[in-house]
C-alpha positions as CSV (number, residue, x, y, z in Angstrom):
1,X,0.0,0.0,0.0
2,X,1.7,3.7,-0.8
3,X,1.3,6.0,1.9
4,X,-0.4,9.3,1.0
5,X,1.0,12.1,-0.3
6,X,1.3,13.7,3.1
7,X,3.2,11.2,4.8
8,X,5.7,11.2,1.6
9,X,6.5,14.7,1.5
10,X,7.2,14.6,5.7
11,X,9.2,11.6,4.6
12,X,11.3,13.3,2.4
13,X,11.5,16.2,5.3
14,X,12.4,13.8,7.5
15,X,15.6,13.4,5.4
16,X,17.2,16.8,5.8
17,X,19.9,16.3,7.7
18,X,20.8,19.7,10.6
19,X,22.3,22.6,8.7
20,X,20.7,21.9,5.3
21,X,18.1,22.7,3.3
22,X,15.6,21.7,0.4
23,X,13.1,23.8,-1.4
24,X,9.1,23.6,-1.9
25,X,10.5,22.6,-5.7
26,X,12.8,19.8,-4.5
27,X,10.5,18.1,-2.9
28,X,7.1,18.3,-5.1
29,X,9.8,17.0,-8.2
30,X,10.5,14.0,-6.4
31,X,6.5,13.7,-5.7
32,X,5.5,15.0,-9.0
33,X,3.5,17.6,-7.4
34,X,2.5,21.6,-7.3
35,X,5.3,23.1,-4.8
36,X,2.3,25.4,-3.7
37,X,1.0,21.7,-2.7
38,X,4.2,21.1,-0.5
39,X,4.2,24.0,1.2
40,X,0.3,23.4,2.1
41,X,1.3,20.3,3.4
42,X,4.1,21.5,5.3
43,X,1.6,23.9,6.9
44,X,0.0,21.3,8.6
45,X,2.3,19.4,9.7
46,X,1.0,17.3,12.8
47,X,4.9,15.9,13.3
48,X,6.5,18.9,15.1
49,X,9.7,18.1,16.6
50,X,9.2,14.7,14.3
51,X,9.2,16.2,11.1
52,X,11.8,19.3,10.3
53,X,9.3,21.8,8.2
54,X,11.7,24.7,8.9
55,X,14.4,22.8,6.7
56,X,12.2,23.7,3.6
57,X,12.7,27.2,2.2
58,X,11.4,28.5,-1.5
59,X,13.6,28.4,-4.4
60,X,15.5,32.0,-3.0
61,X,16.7,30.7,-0.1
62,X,14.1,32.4,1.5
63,X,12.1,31.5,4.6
64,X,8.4,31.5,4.6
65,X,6.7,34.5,6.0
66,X,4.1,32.3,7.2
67,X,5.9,29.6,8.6
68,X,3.0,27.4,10.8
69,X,5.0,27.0,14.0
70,X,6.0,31.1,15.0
71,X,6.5,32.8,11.6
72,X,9.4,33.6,9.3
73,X,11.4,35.1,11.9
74,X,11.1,31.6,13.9
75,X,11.9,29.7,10.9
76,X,15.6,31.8,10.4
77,X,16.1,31.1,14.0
78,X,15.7,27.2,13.7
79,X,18.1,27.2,11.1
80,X,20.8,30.0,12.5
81,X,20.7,27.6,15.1
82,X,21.5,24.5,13.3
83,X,24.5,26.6,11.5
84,X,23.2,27.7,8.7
85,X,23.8,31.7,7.9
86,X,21.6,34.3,6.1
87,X,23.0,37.5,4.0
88,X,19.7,40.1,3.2
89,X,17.5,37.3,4.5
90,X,18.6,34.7,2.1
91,X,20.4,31.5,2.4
92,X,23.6,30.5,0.0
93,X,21.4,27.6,-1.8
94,X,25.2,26.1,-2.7
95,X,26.7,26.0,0.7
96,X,23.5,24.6,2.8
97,X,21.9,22.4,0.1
98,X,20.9,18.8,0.8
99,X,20.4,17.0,-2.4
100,X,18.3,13.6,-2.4
């Protein structure tokens, strides 16, 4: 039986090791979905703690402004505090990307 699409996209989250980062894109090309559709899922994400939602940024390097659990500014600090460093609100995609 093949799990849903939900529980394959926090799969693929799960993944991510600390101090890296995927995009929205990344993910829904594995999936063959919408990254819109990633994000939505990411946005209810039932796994917190479980499932590392703050690891997925858009295809800037950007956080989300809406980030579910405390906002953008949450997100950044999830991620400054796994290592990973912003310039102008942006991550280096180069230096911090995890590739599947």
């Amino acid at each position: 039986m093949q799990k849903d699409i939900f529980e394959q996209v926090y799969d693929l989250v799960k993944q991510v090791p600390k101090g890296n980062v995927v995009t929205y894109g990344d993910i829904a090309a594995i999936l063959g979905i919408n990254p819109r559709y990633v994000g939505n899922i990411l946005h209810h994400n039932p796994y917190v703690g479980l499932v590392p939602c703050h690891r997925v940024v858009n295809s800037e390097g950007r956080v989300a402004a809406t980030f579910a659990f405390g906002g953008g500014d949450a997100q950044q600090k999830l991620l400054e505090e796994e290592g990973v460093c912003f310039l102008e609100c942006r991550i280096d995609p180069v230096k911090y990307r995890y590739r599947f």
